[in-house]
C-alpha positions as CSV (number, residue, x, y, z in Angstrom):
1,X,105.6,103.5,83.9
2,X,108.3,105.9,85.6
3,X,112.1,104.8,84.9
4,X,112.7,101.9,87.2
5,X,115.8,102.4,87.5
6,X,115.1,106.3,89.2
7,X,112.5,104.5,91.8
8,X,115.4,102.3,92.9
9,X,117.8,105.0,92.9
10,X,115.4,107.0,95.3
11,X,114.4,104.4,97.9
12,X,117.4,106.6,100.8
13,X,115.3,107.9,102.9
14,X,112.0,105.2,103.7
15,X,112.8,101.2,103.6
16,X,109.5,101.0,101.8
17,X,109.2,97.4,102.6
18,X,106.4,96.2,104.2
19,X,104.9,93.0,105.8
20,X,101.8,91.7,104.7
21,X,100.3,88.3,106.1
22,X,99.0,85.7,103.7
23,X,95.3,86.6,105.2
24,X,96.2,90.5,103.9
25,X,97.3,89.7,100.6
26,X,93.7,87.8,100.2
27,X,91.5,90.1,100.7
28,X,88.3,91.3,99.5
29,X,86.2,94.6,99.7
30,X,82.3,94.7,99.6
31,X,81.2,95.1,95.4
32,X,84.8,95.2,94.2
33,X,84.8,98.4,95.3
34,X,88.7,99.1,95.5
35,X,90.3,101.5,93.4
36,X,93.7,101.9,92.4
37,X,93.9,105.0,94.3
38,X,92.4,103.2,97.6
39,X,94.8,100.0,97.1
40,X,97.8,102.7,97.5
41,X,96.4,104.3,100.3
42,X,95.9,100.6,101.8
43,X,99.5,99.9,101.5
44,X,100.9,103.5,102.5
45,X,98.7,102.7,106.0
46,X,101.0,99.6,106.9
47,X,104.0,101.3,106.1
48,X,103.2,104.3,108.3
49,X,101.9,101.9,111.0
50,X,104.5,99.8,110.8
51,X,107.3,102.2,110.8
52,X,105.6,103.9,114.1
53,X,106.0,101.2,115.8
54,X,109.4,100.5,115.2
55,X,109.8,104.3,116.0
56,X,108.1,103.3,119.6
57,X,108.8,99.5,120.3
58,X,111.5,97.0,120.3
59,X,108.9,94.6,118.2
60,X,105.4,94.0,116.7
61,X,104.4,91.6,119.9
62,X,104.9,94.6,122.2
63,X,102.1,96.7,120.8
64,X,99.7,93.8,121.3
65,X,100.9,94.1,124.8
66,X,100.7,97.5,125.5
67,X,97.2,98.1,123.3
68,X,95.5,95.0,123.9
69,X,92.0,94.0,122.5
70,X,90.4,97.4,123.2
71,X,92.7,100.1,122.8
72,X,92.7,102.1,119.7
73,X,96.1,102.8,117.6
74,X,96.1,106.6,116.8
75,X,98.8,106.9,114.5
76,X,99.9,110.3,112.8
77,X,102.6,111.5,110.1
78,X,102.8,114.5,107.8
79,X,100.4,114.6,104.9
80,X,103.3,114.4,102.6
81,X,105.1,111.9,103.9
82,X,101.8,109.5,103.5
83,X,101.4,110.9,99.6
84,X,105.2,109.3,99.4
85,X,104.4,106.2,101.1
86,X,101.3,106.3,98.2
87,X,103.9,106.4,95.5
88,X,102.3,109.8,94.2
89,X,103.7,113.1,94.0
90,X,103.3,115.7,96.8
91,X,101.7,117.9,94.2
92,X,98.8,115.4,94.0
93,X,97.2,116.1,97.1
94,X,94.1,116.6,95.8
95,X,93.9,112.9,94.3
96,X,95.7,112.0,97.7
97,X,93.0,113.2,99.8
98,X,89.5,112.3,97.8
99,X,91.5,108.8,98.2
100,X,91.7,109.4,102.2
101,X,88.2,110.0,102.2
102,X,87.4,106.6,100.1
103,X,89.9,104.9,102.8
104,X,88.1,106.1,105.7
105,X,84.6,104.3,104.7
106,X,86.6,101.3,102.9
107,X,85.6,97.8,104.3
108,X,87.9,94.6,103.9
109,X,87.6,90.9,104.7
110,X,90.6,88.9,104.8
111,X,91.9,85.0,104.0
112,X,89.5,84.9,101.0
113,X,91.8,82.6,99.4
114,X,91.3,79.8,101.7
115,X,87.7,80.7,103.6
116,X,85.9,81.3,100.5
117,X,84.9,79.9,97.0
118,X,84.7,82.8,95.1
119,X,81.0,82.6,95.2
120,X,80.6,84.1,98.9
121,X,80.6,79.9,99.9
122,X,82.8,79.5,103.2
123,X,85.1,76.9,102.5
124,X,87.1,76.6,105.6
125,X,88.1,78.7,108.5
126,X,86.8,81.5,110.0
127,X,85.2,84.6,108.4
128,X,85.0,88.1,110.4
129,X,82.9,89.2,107.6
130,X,83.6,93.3,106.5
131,X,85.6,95.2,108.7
132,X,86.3,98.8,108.8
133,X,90.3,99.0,107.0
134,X,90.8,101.9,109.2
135,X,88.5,103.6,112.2
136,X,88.8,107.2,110.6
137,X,91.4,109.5,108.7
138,X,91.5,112.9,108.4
139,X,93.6,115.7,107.5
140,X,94.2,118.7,110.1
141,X,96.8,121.1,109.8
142,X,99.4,119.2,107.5
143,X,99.1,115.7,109.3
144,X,97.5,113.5,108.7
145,X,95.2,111.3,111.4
146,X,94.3,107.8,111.6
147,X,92.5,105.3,113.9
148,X,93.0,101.4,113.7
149,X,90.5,98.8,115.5
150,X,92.7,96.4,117.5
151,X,91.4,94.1,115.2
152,X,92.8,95.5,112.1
153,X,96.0,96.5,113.7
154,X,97.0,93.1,114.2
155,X,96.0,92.1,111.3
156,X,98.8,94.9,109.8
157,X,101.3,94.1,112.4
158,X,101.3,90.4,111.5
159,X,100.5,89.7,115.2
160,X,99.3,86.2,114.6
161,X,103.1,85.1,112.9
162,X,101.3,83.4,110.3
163,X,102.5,83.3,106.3
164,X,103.9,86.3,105.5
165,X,105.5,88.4,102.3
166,X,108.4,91.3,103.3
167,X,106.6,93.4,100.0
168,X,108.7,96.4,98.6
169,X,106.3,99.4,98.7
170,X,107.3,101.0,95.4
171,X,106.6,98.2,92.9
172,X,103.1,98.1,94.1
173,X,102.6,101.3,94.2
174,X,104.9,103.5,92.3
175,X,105.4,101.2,89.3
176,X,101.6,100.1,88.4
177,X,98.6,102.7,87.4
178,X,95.7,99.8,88.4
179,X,94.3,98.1,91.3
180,X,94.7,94.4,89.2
181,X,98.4,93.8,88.6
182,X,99.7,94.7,92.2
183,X,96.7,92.1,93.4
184,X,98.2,89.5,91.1
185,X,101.9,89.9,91.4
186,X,101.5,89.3,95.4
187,X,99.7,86.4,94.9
188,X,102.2,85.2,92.6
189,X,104.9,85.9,94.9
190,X,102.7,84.2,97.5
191,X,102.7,81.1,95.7
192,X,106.6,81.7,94.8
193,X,107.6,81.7,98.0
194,X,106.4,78.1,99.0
195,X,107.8,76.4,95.4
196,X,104.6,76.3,93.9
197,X,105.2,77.3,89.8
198,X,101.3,76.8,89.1
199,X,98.3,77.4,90.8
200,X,94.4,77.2,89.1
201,X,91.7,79.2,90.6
202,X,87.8,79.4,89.1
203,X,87.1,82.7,87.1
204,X,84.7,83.8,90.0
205,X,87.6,82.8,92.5
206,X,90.1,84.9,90.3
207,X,87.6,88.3,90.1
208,X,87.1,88.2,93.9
209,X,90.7,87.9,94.6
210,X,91.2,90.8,92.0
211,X,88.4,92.9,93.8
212,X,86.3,92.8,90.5
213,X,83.2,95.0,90.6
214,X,80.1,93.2,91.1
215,X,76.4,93.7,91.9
216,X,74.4,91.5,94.3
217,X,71.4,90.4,92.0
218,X,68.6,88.1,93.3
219,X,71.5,87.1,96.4
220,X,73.7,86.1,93.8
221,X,76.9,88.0,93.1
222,X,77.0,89.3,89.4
223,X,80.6,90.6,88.2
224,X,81.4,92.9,85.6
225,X,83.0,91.8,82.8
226,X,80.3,88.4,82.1
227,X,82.6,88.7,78.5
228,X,86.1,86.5,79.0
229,X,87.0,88.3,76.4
230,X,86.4,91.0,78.1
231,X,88.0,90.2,81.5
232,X,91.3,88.5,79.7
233,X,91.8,91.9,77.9
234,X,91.3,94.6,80.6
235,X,92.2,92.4,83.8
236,X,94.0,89.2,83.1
237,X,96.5,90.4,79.7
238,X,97.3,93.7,81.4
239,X,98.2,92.3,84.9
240,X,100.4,89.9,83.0
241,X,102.2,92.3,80.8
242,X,102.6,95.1,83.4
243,X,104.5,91.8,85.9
244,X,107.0,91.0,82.8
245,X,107.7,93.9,81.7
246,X,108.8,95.0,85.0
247,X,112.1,94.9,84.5
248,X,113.4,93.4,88.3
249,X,110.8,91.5,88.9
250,X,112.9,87.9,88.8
251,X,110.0,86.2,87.2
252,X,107.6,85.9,84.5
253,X,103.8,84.7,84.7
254,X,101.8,83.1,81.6
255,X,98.1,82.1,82.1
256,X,96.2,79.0,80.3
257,X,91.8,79.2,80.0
258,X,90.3,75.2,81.2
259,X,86.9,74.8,79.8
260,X,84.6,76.3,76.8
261,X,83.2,78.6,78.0
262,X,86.2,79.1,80.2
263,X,85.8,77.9,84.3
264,X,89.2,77.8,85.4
265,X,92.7,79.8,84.7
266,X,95.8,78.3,85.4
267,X,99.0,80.5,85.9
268,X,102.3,79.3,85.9
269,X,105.2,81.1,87.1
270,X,108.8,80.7,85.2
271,X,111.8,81.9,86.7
272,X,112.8,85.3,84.2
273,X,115.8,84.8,81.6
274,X,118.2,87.5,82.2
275,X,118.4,89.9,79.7
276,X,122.8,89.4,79.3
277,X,123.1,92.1,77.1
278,X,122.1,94.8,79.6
279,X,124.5,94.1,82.1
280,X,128.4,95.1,82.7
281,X,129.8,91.8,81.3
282,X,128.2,92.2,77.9
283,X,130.3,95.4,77.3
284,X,133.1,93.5,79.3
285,X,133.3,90.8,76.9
286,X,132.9,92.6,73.6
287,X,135.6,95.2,74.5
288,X,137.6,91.9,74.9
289,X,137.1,90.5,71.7
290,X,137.3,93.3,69.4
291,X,140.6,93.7,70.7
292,X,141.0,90.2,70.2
293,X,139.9,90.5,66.6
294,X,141.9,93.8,66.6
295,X,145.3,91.9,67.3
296,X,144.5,89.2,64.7
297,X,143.2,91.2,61.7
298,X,140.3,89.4,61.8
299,X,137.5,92.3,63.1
300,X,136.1,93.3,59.8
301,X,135.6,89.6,58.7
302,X,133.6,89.3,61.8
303,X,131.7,92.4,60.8
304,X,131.0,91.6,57.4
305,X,130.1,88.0,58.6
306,X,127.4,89.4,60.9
307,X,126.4,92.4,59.1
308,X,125.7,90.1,55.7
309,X,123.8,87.4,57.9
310,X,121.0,90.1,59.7
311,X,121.0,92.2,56.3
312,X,121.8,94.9,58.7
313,X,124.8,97.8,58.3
314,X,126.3,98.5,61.5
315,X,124.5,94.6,63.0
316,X,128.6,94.2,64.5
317,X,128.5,97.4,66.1
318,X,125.0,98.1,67.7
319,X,123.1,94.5,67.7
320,X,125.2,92.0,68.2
321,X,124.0,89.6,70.5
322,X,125.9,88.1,74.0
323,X,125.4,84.5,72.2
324,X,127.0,86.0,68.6
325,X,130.0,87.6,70.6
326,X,130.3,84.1,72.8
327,X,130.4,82.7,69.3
328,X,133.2,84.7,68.0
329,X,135.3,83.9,71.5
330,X,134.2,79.7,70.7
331,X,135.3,80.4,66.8
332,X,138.8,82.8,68.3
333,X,139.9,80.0,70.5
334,X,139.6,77.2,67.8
335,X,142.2,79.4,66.1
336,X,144.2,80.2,68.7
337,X,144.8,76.8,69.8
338,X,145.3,74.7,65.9
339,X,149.1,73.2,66.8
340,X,150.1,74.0,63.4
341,X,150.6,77.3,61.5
342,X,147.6,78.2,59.2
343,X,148.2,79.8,55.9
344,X,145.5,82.2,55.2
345,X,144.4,83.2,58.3
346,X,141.4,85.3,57.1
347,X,140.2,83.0,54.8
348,X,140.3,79.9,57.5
349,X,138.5,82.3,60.2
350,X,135.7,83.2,57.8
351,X,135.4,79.4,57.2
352,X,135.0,78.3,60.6
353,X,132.5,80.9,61.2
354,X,130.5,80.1,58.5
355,X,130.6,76.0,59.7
356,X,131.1,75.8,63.1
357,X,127.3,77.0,64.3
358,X,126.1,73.6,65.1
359,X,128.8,72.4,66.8
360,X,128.3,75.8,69.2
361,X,125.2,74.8,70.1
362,X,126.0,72.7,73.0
363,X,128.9,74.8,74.0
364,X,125.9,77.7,74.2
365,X,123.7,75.6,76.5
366,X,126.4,75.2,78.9
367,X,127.5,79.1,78.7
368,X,124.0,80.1,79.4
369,X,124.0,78.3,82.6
370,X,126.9,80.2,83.8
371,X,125.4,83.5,82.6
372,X,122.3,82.5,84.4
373,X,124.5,81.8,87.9
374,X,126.6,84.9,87.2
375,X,123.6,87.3,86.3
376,X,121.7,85.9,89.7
377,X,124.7,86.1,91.8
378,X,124.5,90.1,90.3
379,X,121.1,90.6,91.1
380,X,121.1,88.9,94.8
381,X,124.4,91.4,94.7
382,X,122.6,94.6,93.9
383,X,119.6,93.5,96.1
384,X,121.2,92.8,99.3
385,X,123.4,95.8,98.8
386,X,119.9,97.8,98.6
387,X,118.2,95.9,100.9
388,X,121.5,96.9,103.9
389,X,120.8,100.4,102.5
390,X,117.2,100.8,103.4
391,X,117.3,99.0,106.6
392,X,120.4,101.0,107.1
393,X,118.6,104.3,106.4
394,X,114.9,103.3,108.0
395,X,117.0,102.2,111.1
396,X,118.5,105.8,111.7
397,X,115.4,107.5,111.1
398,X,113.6,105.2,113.5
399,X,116.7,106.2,115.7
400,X,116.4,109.7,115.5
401,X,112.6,110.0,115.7
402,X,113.2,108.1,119.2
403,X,116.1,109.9,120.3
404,X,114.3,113.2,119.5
405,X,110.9,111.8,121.1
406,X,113.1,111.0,124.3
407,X,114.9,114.1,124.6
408,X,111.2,116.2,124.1
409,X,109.5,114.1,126.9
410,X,113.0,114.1,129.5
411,X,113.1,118.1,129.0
412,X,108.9,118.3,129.6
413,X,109.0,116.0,132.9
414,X,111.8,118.1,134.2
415,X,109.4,121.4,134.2
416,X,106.9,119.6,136.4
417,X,106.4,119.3,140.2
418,X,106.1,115.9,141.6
419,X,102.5,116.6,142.2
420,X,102.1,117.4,138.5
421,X,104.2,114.5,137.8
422,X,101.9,111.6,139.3
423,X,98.8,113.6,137.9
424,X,100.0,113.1,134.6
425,X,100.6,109.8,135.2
426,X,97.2,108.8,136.3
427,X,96.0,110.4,133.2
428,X,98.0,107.9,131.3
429,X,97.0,104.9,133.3
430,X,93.0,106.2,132.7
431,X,93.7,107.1,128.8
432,X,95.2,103.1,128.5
433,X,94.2,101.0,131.8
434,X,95.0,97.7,130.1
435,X,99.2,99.2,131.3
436,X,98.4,99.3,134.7
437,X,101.0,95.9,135.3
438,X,103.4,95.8,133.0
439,X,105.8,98.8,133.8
440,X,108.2,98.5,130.4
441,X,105.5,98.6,128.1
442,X,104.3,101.4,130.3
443,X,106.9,103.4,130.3
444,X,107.0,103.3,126.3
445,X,103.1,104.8,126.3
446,X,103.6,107.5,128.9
447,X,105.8,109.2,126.8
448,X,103.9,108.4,123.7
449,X,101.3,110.4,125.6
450,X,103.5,113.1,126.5
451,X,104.2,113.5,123.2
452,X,100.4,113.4,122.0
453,X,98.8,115.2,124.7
454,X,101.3,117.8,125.9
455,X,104.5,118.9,123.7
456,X,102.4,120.8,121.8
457,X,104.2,123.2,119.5
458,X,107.8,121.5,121.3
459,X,107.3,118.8,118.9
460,X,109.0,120.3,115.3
461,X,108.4,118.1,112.4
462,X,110.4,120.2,110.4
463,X,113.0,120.1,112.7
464,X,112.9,116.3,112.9
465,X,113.1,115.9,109.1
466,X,116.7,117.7,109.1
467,X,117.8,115.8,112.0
468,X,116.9,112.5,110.0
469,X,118.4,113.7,106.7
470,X,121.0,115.0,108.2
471,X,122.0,111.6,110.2
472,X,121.1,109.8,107.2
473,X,123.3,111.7,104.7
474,X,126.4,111.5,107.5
475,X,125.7,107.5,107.5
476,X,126.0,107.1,103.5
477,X,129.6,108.9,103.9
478,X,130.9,106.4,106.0
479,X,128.6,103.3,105.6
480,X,129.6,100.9,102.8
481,X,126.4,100.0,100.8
């Protein structure tokens, strides 16, 4: 696992947030057959199509307008900037593009969760059976090309407006090594999102949402891992530890097993416990009462006191815990507030630390609350100041992609004759003959043509990337994040 707190730091130049549909997050492939590789490229495909088309409309619905139910999406972006969107390294374009060529035969069938029984049973609902995830893919020349059914485009786009998750790219694909625990963690944040803490699915329902291998045997689907042992270890333990170990992911996920052998698995989802010692007001409140203890005299009775109850040298100066320093400030305030004078200090401070644990305890319960509202208020902090960043950021490059498109296209039209003009024009109308009456949406394709079909070697990528970094790094001078 890379250091989270680097993947955050480096989130300036792509919003990395993607929509995904409730129909997209259940989803399975024919035999399992995803790979952790594949799942990436998967998720780097929305990005890149969803970032196009803010590059080229005002809003999803105006694609479905301008494409229809016939026209192909051709999308295109630099090789790299898809191996980013993977979460991988641009020196693993190797990996990058045997994954491509997975991707361009990979089949998917959505809303398994609710049209399916985990058996292959329709339950409710429609199925569409396998589609194609993408129509082709191919590398030439440093881009990096890709065709999406109208079908599957909507599906991406979110079209419909049904259920939907806003998914931050990175965790799912810069943060986890297998195809299981991304799988799980968006179906817990499905289930998250509309209040639901526990949710039970059969252990065939549970490998078919995973995209656990599996054989068709006598028309009968046979998974790997027939062992629960087996599948608890490798799938169901890993995908568990990998979610709570991420460090800011706000929640935790246990499982239970119904049945012997086991049918069902329950998971419940628990809101995480901040960790109080990692942030600012830890250090905060220490500094405060060592100097506390300082003024009194009383800061090596408070470190042989802890450092004789953990056994430990040094417990006072590298352990101590937020609840044994909200202890000393309980036990400092008792003593600063006795109305009358007290005549051995250090003695009566070592005795009220020794006998005043209990009576803490409910004092505790009511300062862990406030830590709990303090830390959350911090994290909704950081994350909507992260959040205004990478809109802020995605927002100029989207900006300056269009700008720069616009600029290409007004300079090409004014080389050509009207005659040359109109020609191109009925090119257009022929290329995507679903435009014909609707002039706005029009407009947006013709110079998406131009800029497909004519600009040639006009249209510097190189170039473009300055421009954006350039407008982005001017923006983080004067923006306040």
């Amino acid at each position: 696992m890379r250091e989270e707190l680097e993947i955050v730091g480096n989130s300036n130049e792509d919003d990395h947030v993607i929509v995904k549909s409730d129909r997209i997050v259940s989803f399975a492939t024919p035999n399992g057959s995803l790979t952790s590789a594949v799942y990436k490229c998967m998720n780097a495909v929305i990005l890149a199509l969803q970032n196009d088309v803010k590059q080229k409309f005002e809003n999803f619905e105006d694609v479905d307008r301008a494409y229809g139910d016939s026209v192909v999406y051709e999308l295109s972006l630099p090789f790299v900037k898809f191996v980013d969107y993977m979460g991988w390294k641009s020196n693993n374009r190797t990996g990058a593009r045997k994954a491509i060529d997975l991707l361009a035969n990979l089949k998917v069938e959505w809303d398994i969760l609710e049209s399916q029984d985990g058996k292959g049973n329709k339950v409710s609902g429609d199925r569409i059976g396998f589609r194609h995830y993408v129509m082709a893919a191919e590398i030439d020349d440093g881009s990096l090309k890709i065709q999406i059914a109208p079908e599957i485009r909507r599906e991406l786009l979110n079209s419909y407006s049904s259920s939907f998750l806003n998914l931050n790219l990175r965790i799912a694909n810069d943060i986890w090594s297998d195809k299981y625990t991304p799988r799980l963690y968006e179906h817990c944040l499905m289930f998250k999102r509309d209040g639901v803490k526990k949710f039970e699915w059969s252990v065939a329902k549970f490998k078919e949402l995973m995209n656990v291998q599996y054989n068709i045997v006598d028309g009968k689907k046979e998974y790997a891992y027939p062992d629960f042992k087996e599948l608890k270890r490798i799938v169901i333990n890993k995908s568990i530890n990998n979610i709570n170990n991420t460090n800011f992911i706000d929640f935790t996920v246990t499982a239970q097993y119904v049945g012997k052998p086991v049918r069902n698995i329950m998971f419940f989802i628990q809101d995480k416990v901040p960790n109080f010692s990692a942030s600012p007001r830890y250090i905060e409140l220490k500094d405060k009462i060592v100097k506390e203890l300082n003024e009194l005299g009383f800061l090596q009775v408070a470190k042989d006191y802890f450092d004789k109850k953990h056994s430990t040298e040094d417990y006072f100066d590298k352990e101590i815990s937020v609840k044994e320093l909200h202890y000393l400030n309980y036990n400092l305030n008792l003593y600063t507030n006795q109305k009358r004078a007290v005549e051995k200090p250090l003695r009566y401070f070592q005795t009220i630390l020794n006998k005043n644990t209990a009576s803490f305890e409910d004092a505790w319960l009511k300062i862990k609350e406030d830590e709990k509202v303090l830390e959350k208020q911090e994290q909704q902090r950081k994350s909507i100041a992260q959040a205004k960043k990478n809109e802020a950021m995605q927002k100029i490059e989207n900006d300056v992609i269009k700008e720069y498109r616009k600029e290409l296209v007004d300079s090409y039209l004014s080389t050509l004759t009207t005659i040359e003009y109109n020609e191109l024009e009925a090119k257009c109308k022929k290329h995507n003959p679903t435009l014909k009456n609707n002039p706005l949406i029009f407009k947006a394709m013709f110079h998406s043509y131009i800029v497909d079909h004519c600009l040639g070697d006009l249209f510097d990528q190189k170039e473009l990337n300055k421009l954006i970094k350039k407008a982005q790094a001017e923006a983080e001078l004067i923006l306040d994040f």
